[in-house]
N, C-alpha and C positions, 0 to 999 in steps of 0.2 A: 783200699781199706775195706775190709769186709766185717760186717759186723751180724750178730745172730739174736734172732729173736724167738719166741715162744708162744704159738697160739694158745687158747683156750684147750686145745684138745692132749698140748704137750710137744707135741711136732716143731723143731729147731729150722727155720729157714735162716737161708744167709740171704744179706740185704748186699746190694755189690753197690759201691760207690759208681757215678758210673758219669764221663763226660758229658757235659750240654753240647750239641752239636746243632747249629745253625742249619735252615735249609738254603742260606745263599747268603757271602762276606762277601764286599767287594773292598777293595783298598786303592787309594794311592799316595801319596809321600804325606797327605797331610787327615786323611779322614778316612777310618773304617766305618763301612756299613753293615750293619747286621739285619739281615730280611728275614723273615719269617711268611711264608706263603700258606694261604687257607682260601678253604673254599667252604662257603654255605648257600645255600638258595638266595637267602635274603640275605646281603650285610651286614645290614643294619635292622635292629626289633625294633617295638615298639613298645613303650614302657610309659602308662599313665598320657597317651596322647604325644609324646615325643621321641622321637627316632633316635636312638641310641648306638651304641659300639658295644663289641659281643667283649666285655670286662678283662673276660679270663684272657683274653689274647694280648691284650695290653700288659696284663700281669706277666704273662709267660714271656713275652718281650724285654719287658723292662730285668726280669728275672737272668736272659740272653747279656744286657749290657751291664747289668753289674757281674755277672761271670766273667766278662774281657776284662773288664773295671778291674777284679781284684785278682786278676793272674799272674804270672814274673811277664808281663807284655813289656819289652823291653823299649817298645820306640812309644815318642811322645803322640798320639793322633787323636784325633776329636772324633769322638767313639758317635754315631747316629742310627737311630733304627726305625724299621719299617715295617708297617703288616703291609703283605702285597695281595690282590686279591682281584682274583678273575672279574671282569663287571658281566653283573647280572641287573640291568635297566639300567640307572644313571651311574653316571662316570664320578668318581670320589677321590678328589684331591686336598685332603685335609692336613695340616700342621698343627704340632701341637709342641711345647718346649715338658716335659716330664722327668721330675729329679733333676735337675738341670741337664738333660739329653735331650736336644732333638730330635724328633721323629713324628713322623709321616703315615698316613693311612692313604693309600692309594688301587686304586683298580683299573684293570688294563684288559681292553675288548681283544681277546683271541679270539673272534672273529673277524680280524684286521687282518690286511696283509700283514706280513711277516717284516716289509721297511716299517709300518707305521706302530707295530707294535714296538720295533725298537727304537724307534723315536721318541715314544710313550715313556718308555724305559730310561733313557736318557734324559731326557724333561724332568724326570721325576725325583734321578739324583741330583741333577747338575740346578733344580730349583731351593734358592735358599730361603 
C-alpha cells in the first residue's frame, strides 16, 4: 500500500507500507521466538536511583509479536520474545510475562568461547 503525503513546502512523498522483519525467529513444532538483538554500552540506565530497561526496545518487541499475532500464521505456536544483548559487566537473565507473551531479556559474553556461547544460547531458550 502506498500512500502520499504533503510537507509544509508542498512536496508529495510516498509512505511505503513496508514488512517488520525480525533480526532472528527461531521455531519448533510448538513455540516461535522472536529476538530482537541490541547493543548499547550500558543495558540498563539509571532513572531516579533505579536501574531500568531501555522502553523503546520492549515497545518495538512487543510491536514484533503482535505483527506475527495478527498475520494469516496458519499454525497454532506460543509466540515468545526476546531482547538479546551482548553483556557489557554483568550477565542479565530476566523474565517477564507482557500482554500475555513471554519474554526474556538476556545477554551473552562474546567473549566466550564459541561452545559456551552457545550453550548460553540454548539455556536461554530452552529456560521456562
Amino acid at each position: 500500500m502506498k500512500e502520499k503525503i504533503n510537507n509544509s513546502g508542498g512536496d508529495a512523498y510516498e509512505l511505503l507500507d513496508f514488512p517488520m522483519e525480525t533480526d532472528i525467529s527461531l521455531e519448533n513444532k510448538d513455540i516461535k521466538w522472536i529476538i530482537d538483538t541490541k547493543f548499547y554500552q550500558n543495558t540498563l540506565y539509571e532513572n531516579y536511583g533505579r536501574r531500568k530497561l531501555i522502553s523503546t526496545n520492549l515497545y518495538q518487541l512487543f510491536a514484533y509479536l503482535n505483527n506475527f499475532k495478527d498475520t494469516s500464521w496458519q499454525e497454532k505456536k506460543e509466540l515468545r520474545g526476546m531482547l538479546l544483548y551482548p553483556q557489557v559487566g554483568e550477565e542479565l537473565s530476566l523474565s517477564y510475562v507482557i500482554k500475555g507473551y513471554p519474554v526474556k531479556v538476556a545477554t551473552v559474553d562474546l567473549n566466550s568461547g564459541w561452545k559456551d556461547i552457545h550453550n548460553r544460547l540454548l539455556g536461554i531458550v530452552g529456560e521456562h
